[in-house]
C-alpha positions as CSV (number, residue, x, y, z in Angstrom):
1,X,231.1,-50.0,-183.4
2,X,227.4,-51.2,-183.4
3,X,226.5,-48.7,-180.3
4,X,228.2,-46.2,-182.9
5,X,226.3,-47.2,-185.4
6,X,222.5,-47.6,-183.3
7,X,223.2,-43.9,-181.9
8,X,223.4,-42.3,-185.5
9,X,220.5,-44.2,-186.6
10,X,218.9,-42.7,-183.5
11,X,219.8,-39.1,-184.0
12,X,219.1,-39.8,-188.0
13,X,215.6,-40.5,-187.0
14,X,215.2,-37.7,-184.5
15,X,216.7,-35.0,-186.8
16,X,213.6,-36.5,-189.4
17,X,211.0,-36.0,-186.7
18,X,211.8,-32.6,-185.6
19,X,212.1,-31.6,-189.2
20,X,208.9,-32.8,-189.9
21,X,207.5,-31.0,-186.4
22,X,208.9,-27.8,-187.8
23,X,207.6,-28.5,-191.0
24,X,204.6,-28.3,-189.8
25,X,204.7,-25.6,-186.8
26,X,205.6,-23.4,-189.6
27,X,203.1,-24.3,-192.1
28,X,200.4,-23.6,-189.7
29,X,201.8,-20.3,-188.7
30,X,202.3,-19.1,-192.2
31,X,199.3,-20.3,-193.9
32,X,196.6,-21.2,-191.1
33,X,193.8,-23.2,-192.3
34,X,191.0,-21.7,-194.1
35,X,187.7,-21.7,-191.7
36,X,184.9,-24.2,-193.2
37,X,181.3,-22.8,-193.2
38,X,180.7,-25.7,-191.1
39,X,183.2,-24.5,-188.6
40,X,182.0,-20.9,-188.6
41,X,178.5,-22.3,-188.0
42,X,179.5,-24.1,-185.5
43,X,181.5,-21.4,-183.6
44,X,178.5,-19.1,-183.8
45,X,175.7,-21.7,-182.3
46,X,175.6,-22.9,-178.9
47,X,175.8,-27.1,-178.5
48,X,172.6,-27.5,-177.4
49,X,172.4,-30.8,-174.6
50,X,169.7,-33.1,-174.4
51,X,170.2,-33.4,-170.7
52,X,168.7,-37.1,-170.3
53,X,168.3,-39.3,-167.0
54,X,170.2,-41.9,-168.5
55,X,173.2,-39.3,-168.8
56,X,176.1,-39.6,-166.8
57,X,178.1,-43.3,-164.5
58,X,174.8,-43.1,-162.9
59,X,172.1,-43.1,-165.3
60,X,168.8,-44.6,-165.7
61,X,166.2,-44.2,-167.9
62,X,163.3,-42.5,-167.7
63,X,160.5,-44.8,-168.6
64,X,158.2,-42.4,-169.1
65,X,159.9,-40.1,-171.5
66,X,161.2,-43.3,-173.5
67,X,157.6,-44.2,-174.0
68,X,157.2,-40.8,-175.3
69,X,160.1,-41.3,-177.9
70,X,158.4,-44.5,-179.4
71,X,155.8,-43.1,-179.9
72,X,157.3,-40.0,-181.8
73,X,159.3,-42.5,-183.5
74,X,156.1,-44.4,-184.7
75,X,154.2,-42.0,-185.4
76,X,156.7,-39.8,-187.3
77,X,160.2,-41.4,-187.9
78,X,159.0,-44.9,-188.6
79,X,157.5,-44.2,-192.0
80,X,161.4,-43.9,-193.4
81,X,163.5,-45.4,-190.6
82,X,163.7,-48.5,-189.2
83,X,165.1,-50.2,-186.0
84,X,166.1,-53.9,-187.2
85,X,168.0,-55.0,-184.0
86,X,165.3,-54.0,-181.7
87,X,162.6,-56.7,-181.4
88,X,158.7,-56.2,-180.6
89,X,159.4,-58.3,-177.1
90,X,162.0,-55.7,-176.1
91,X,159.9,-52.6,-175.2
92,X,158.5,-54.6,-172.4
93,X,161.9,-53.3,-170.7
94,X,160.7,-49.3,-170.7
95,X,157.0,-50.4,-169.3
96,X,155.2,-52.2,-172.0
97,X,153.2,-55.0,-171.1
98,X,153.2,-58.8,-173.1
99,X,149.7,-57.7,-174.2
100,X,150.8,-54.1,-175.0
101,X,153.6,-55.3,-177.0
102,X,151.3,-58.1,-179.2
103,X,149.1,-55.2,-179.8
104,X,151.7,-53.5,-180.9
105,X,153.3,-56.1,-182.8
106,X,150.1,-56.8,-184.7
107,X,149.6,-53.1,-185.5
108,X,152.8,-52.6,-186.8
109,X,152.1,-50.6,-190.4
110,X,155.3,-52.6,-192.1
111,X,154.8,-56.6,-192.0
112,X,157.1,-59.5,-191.6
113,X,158.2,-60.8,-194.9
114,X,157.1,-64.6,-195.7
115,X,155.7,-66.8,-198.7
116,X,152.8,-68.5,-199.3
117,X,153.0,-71.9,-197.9
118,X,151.4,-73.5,-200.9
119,X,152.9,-71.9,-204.2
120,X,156.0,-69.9,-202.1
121,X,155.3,-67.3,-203.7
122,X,156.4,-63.9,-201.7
123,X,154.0,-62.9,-199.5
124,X,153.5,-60.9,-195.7
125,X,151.9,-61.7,-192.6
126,X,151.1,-59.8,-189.1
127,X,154.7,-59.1,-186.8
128,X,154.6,-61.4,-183.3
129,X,156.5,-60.1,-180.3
130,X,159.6,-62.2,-181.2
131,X,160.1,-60.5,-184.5
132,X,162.3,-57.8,-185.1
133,X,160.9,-54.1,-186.4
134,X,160.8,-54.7,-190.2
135,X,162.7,-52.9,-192.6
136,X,160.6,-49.8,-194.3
137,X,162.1,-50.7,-197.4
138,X,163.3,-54.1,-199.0
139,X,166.7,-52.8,-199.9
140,X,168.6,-49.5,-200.8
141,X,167.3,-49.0,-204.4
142,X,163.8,-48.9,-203.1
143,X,165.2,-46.4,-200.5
144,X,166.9,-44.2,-202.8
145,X,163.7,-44.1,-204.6
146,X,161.7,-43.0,-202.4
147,X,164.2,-40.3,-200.5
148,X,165.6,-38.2,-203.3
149,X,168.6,-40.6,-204.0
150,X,169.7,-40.9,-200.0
151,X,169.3,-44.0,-198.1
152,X,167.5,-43.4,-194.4
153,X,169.9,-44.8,-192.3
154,X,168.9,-47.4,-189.9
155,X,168.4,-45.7,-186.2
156,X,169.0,-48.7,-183.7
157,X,172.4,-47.6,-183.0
158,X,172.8,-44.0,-184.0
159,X,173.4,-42.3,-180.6
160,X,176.1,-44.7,-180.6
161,X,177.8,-44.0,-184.0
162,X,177.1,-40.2,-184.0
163,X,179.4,-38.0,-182.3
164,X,177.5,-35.6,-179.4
165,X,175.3,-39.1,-179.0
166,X,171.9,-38.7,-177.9
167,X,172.3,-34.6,-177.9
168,X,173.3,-34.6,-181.4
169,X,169.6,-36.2,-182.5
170,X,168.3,-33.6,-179.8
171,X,170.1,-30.8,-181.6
172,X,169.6,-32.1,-185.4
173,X,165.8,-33.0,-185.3
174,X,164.7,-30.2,-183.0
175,X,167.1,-27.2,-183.2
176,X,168.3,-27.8,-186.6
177,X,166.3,-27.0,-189.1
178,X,166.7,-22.6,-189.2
179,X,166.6,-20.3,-192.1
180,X,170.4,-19.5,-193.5
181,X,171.8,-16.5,-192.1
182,X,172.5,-13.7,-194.4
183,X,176.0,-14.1,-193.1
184,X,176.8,-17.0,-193.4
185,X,176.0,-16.7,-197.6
186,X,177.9,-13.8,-197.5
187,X,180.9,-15.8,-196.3
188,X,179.9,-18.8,-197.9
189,X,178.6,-18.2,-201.2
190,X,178.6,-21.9,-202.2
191,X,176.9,-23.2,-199.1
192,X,173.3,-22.1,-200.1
193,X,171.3,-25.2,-200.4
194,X,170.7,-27.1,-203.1
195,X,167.3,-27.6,-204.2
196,X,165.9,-31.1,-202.8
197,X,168.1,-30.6,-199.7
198,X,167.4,-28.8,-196.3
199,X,169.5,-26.4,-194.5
200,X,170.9,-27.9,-190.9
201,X,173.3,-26.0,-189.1
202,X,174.0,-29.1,-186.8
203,X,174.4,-31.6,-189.6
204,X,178.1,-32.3,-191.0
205,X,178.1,-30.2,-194.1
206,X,174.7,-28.1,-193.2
207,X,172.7,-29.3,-195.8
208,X,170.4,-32.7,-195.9
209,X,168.6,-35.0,-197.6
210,X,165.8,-35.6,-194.6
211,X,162.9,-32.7,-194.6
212,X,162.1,-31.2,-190.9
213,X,160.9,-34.2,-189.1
214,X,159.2,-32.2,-186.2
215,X,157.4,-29.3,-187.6
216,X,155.5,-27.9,-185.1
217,X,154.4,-28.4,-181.1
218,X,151.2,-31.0,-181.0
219,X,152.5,-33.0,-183.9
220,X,152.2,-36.0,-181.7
221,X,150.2,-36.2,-178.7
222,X,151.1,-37.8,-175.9
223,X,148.7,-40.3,-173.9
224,X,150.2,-39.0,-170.4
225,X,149.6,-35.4,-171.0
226,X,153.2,-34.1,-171.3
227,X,153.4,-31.1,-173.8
228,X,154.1,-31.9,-177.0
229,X,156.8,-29.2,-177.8
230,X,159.1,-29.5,-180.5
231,X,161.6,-29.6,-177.9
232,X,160.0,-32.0,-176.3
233,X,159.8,-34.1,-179.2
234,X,162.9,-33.9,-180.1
235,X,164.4,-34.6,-176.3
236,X,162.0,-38.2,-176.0
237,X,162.7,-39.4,-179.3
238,X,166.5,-39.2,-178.3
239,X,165.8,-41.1,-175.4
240,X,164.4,-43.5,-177.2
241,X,166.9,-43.6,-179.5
242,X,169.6,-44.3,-176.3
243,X,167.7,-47.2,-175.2
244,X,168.1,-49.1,-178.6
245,X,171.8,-48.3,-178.8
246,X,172.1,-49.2,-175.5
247,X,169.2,-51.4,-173.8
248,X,171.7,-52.9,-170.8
249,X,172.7,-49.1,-169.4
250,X,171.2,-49.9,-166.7
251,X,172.3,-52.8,-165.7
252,X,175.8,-52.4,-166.8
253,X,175.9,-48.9,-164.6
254,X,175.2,-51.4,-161.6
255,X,177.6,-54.0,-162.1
256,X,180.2,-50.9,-162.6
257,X,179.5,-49.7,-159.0
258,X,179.5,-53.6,-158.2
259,X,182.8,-54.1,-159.6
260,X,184.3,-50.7,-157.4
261,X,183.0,-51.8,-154.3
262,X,184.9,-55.5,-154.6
263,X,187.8,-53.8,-155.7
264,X,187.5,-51.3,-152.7
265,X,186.9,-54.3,-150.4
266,X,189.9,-56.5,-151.9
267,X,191.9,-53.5,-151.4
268,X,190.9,-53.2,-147.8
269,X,191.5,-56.7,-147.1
270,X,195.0,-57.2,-149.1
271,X,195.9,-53.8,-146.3
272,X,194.9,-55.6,-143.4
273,X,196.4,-59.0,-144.3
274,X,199.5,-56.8,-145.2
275,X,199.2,-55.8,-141.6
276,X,198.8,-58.7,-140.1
277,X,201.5,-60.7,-141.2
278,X,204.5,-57.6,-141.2
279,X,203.1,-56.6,-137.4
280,X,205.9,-58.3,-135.8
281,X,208.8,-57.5,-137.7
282,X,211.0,-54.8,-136.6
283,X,212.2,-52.1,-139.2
């Protein structure tokens, strides 16, 4: 009686789920889903790669070109985003030396927050290579203020949290920004962009709050003579941008390869000892 019972309950709930699968089958034959203008753009632009050295099980980074991205970040992202879980000390891992990074440090345009040590009233003083990069702005009403009602999001992890990584910045900051396509307002009436808001056919909904970051080749020039392109702009400052998502690439690649060749070895080992102790016995 209880098998009885447990089989109907079975087929009751299989009988729900192939309803349900029909349901659905049917509904997307009948009335297929209505293409978003982010879709069509999407379908009518190549997904441009950034191509990095750190791409890949056995990437490293380029040094060089990361050097290159921090400075593009300085000198052009810094003044709205920040980095707050990178500290001054770490960028003596892409070839900054200790007095490179003080020089830095003390240079920095934003300053530690502090107090005066004799009324405690809020003051600032010089960053030291143990500080984190300050915060451009003391919270996100002072953001919104001064972006237009849109809060700069923090850039220490964002190849990590964006999908397409460090070829979506490649794609956003240097391929993005492109005049609106007759067809594309044809199709999409509603998409044209509001005024205070930029047209980006690689951002999520196509327009945004963040103005063209790299305008033009030579915005930044680079100490080591590499040619400041947009694209080249836009490729460093996403290698940058991997490196403080993901400072330990490196060294995590290498105890991956590590860990393979130990499990390779056990493996060889556990077939030998196999060997070894069945080498006698008769099948």
């Amino acid at each position: 009686m209880v098998r009885a019972i447990a089989g109907l309950v079975g087929a009751a709930f299989v009988f729900v789920l192939a309803l349900a699968l029909f349901g659905t089958v049917r509904d997307r034959i009948t009335t297929p889903p209505v293409e978003s203008a982010a879709e069509y753009v999407e379908a009518r632009n190549p997904l441009l790669q950034a191509n990095l050295k750190s791409d890949g099980l056995t990437g490293t980074f380029d040094r060089r070109q990361v050097q290159r991205g921090f400075q593009v970040f300085k000198e052009v992202c810094s003044a709205c985003h920040s980095i707050r879980l990178v500290a001054f000390r770490d960028l003596t891992q892409i070839g900054y030396t200790p007095a490179e990074v003080k020089a830095i440090a003390s240079q920095w345009q934003i300053e530690q927050p502090s107090s005066n040590p004799d009324t405690g009233e809020a003051a600032t003083r010089k960053n030291v290579p143990s500080d984190h990069f300050p915060l451009v702005f003391a919270n996100d009403v002072a953001a919104k203020a001064a972006n237009g009602g849109a809060v700069p999001p923090d850039l220490s992890d964002m190849v990590k949290a964006r999908h397409g990584g460090a070829s979506y910045v490649y794609r956003l900051v240097g391929h993005g920004y492109v005049k609106q396509s007759p067809e594309l307002l044809k199709e999409f009436p509603d998409i044209a962009t509001p005024t205070g808001l930029y047209y980006n056919r690689f951002y999520a909904n196509l327009n945004i709050h963040m103005p063209p970051p790299l305008k033009s080749d030579g915005q930044v020039q680079y100490s080591d003579g590499t040619k400041p392109s947009v694209d080249q702009m836009a490729k460093d400052i996403s290698a940058f941008l991997t490196w403080t998502a993901e400072p330990n690439l490196e060294a995590r690649h290498a105890a991956g390869f590590a860990a393979l060749l130990f499990i390779l070895g056990f493996c060889v080992l556990a077939w030998g000892a196999y060997q070894n102790v069945w080498r006698d016995v008769k099948h």
